[in-house]
C-alpha positions, -999 to +999 in steps of 0.1 A: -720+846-473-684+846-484-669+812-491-637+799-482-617+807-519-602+768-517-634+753-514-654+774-542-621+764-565-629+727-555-662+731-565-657+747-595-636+714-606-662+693-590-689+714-611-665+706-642-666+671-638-702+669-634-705+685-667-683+665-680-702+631-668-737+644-683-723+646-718-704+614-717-730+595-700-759+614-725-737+601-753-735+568-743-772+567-736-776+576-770-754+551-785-771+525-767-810+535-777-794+534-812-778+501-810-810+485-798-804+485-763-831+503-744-823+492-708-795+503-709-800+534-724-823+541-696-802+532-669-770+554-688-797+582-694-807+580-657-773+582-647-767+611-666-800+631-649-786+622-615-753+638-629-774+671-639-792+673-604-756+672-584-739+700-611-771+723-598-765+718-564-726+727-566-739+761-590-761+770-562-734+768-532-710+785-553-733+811-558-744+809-522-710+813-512-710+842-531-685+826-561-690+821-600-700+787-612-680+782-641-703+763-665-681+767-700-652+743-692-654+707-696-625+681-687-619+655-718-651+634-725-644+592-728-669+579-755-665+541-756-665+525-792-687+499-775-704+490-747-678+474-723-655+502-730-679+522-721-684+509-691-649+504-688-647+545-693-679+554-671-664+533-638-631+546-643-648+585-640-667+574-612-638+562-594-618+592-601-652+617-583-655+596-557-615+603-552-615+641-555-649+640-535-635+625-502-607+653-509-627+676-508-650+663-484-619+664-461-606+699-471-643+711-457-639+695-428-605+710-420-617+743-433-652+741-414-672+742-438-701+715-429-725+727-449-707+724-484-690+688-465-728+672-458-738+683-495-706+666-506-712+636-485-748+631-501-735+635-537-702+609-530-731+586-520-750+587-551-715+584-571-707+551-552-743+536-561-729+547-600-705+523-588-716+497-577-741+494-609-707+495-633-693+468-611-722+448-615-721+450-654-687+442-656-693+407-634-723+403-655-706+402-681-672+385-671-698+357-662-722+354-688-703+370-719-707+402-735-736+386-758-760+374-736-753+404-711-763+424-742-794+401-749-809+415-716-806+453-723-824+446-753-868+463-753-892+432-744 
């Protein structure tokens, strides 16, 4: 089936900044197993898979659509020096998908598409529970300080 050539652009950026996400978040993860912080390497790493699983859905409805997934470019990748700027850096990503995906979302609609707009929908879902867990760090940590929000991400 041939796809509207404004959407499959729009998911070829969406696809970009999914790959984008898995390497910044698998980073992250990374630093944070090697710092000692297992819980939260789990929850980054997590993140990261849930990242993976919505870049192969927007491959296989640009290929559906009968486009090219464009797998080789990456927008710039945020690695935080520590773990609030992380943080800081993950949120501000999130915030940016959940932006171009109600654009998108919207460009769907006006273009019919409800297919690609439902499969959208479901993955701007999943980014605002991304969300949500960053905002929850940050107030953990405005309200107990950075140490003892560490203290619990450490392995029992």
């Amino acid at each position: 089936m041939k796809g509207n050539p404004k959407i499959l652009a729009e998911l070829n950026l969406l696809l970009a900044e999914e790959l984008t996400a898995i390497n910044q978040y698998m980073v992250h993860a990374e630093m944070a197993e090697n710092w000692g912080y297992g819980k939260l390497h789990e929850v980054t790493r997590k993140r990261a898979i849930d990242e993976m699983k919505h870049a192969e859905k927007h491959i296989a409805r640009i290929l559906f659509l009968e486009g090219t997934p464009t797998v080789s470019k990456l927008n710039d990748i945020h690695v935080g020096a520590d773990v609030p700027k992380q943080i800081a850096n993950d949120l501000q990503g999130e915030y940016d998908a959940v932006k171009h995906y109600n654009a998108v979302i919207a460009l769907c609609g006006a273009e019919g598409d409800s297919t690609t707009r439902e499969m959208l929908e479901d993955i701007e879902k999943e980014e605002e529970g991304h969300i949500d867990t960053l905002e929850a760090f940050g107030d953990q940590i405005s309200q107990m300080g950075i140490a003892q929000f560490l203290a619990t991400l450490t392995e029992d």
